[in-house]
C-alpha positions as CSV (number, residue, x, y, z in Angstrom):
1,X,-39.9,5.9,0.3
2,X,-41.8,3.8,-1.9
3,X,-44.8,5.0,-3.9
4,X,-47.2,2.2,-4.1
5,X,-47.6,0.7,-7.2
6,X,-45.2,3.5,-8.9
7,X,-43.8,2.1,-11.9
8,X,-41.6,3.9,-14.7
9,X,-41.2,3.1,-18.2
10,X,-38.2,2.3,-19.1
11,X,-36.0,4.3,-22.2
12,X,-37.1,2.3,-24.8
13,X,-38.0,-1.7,-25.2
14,X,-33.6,-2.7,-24.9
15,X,-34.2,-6.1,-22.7
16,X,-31.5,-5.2,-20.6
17,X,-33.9,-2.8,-18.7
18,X,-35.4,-5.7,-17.0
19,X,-31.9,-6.1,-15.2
20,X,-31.8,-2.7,-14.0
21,X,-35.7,-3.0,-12.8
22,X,-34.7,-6.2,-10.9
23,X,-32.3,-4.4,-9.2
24,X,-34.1,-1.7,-8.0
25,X,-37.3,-4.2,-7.1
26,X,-35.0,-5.9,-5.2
27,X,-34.4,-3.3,-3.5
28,X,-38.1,-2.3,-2.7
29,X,-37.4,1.5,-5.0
30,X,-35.8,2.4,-2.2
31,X,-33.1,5.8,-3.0
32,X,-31.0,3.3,-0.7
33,X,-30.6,1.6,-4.2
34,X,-28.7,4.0,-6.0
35,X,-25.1,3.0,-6.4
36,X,-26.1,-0.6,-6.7
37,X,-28.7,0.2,-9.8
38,X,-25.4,2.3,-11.5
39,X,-23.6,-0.6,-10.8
40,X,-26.2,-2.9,-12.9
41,X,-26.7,0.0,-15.5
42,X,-22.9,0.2,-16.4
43,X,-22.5,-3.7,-16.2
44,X,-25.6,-3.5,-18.3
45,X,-24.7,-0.8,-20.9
46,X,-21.1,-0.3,-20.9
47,X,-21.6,3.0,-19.2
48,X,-24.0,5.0,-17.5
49,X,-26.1,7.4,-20.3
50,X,-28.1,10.7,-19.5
51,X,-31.4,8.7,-20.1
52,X,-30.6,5.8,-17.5
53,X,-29.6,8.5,-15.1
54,X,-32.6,9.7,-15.4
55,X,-34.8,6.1,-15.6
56,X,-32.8,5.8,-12.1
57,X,-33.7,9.2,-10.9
58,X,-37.0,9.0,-10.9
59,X,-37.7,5.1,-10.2
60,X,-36.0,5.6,-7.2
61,X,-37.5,8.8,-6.2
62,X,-33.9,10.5,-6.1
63,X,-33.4,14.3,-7.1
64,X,-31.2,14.6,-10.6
65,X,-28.6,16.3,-9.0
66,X,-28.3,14.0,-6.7
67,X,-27.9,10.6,-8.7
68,X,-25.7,12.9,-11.2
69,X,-23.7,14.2,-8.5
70,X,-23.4,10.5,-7.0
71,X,-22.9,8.5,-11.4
72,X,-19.8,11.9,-11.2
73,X,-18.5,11.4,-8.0
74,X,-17.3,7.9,-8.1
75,X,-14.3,7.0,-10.8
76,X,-16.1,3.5,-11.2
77,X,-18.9,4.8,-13.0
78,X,-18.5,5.7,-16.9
79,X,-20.8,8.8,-18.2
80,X,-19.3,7.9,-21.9
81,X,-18.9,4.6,-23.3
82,X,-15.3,4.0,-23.6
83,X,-13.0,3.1,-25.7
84,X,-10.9,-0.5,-26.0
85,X,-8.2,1.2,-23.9
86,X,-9.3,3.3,-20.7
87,X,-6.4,5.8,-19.6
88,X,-7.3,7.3,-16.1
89,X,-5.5,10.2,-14.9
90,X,-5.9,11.1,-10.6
91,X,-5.9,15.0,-10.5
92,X,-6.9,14.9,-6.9
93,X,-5.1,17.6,-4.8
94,X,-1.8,15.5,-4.3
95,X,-1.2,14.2,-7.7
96,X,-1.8,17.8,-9.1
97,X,0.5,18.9,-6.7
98,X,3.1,16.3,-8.4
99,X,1.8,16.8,-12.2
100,X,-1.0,15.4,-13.1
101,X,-1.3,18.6,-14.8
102,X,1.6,18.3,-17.0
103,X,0.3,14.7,-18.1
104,X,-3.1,16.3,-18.9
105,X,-1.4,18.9,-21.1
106,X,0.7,15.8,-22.9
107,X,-2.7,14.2,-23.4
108,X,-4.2,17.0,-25.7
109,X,-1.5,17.9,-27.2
110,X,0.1,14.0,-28.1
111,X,-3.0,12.7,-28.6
112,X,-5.7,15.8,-28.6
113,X,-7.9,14.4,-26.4
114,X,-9.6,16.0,-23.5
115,X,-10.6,14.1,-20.4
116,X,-13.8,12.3,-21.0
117,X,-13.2,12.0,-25.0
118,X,-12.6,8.9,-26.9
119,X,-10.3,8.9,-29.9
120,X,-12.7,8.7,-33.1
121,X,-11.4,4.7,-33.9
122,X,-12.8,4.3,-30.0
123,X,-9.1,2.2,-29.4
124,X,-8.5,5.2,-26.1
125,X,-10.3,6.7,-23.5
126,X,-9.5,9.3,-21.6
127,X,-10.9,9.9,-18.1
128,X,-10.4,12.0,-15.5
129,X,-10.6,11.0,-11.4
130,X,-10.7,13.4,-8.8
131,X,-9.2,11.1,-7.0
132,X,-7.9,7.2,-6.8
133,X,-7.5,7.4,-3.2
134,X,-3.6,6.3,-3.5
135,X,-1.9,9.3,-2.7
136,X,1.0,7.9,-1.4
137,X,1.8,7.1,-5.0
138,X,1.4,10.6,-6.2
139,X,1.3,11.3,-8.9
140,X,-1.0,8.1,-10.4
141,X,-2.4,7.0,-13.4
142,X,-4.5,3.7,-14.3
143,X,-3.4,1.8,-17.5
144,X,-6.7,-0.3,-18.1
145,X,-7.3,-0.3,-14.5
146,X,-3.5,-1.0,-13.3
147,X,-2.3,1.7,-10.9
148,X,1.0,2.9,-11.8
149,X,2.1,5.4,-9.3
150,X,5.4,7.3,-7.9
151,X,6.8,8.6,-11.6
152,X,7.9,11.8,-12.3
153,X,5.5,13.4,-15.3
154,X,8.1,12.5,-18.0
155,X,8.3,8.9,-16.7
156,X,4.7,9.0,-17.1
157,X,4.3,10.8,-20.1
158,X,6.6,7.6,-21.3
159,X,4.9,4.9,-20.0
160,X,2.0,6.7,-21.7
161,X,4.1,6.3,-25.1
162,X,5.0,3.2,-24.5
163,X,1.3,1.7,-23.6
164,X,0.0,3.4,-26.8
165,X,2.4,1.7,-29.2
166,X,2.0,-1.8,-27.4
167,X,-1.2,-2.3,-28.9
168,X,0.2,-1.6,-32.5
């Protein structure tokens, strides 16, 4: 619902606010707008910050929980800016089931980072998906963004290795 004449100031005077307003006026403020004003914040910013989550929020009338529960849900949408390299780990039911959770383990202890961290020189991110929605490759990880599926954990655990030192 719209409220007439409803406007909310952006986070601060950053130019690429006028994007993310376009969006949601083309729209009409609808909460209809939601995923496609994430979509322009992260194209936007790099990733999708607390404060944006909240300009959304309220310009579009939506509870917090609701666009949080909505930026979370969907793998797509980055809560952290990230790193040079993104390393997306699937830890839906299936690819747990296969060992996900033995990569997750190599992660912090290789390379001691938690999902959602970024190494301090900002070269790797490490994200975590609930789910990639190709099960059939359980157990599946995204190398910047290329699936690689149907490895055992130490094949993937080495693949790991091997994307790492590519870059050096």
């Amino acid at each position: 619902m719209l409220i007439a004449n409803r406007k909310i100031a952006p986070p601060d005077s950053d130019k690429r606010w006028k994007i993310v307003e376009a969006t949601m006026r083309k729209q009409g403020y609808s909460h209809t707008a939601l995923i496609e004003t994430l979509h322009t914040i992260q194209e936007s910013f790099g990733h999708i910050s607390d404060e944006a989550l909240k300009f959304a929020s309220d310009s579009l009338n939506v509870p917090p929980s609701k666009a949080y529960g909505v930026a979370t849900f969907y793998n797509l949408f980055n809560m952290i800016p990230l790193g040079e390299h993104v390393f997306s780990l699937c830890t839906g039911t299936a690819c747990y089931v296969k060992g996900a959770g033995e990569v997750l383990e190599f992660m912090k202890t290789e390379y001691g980072l938690e999902p959602g961290q970024t190494t301090p020189d900002n070269k790797l991110s490490f994200v975590e998906a609930r789910c990639v929605g190709c099960c059939g490759l359980a157990p599946v990880m995204l190398l910047d963004g290329t699936v690689v599926g149907k490895l055992t954990p130490d094949e993937m655990k080495q693949r790991i290795k091997e994307w790492m030192s590519h870059d050096e």
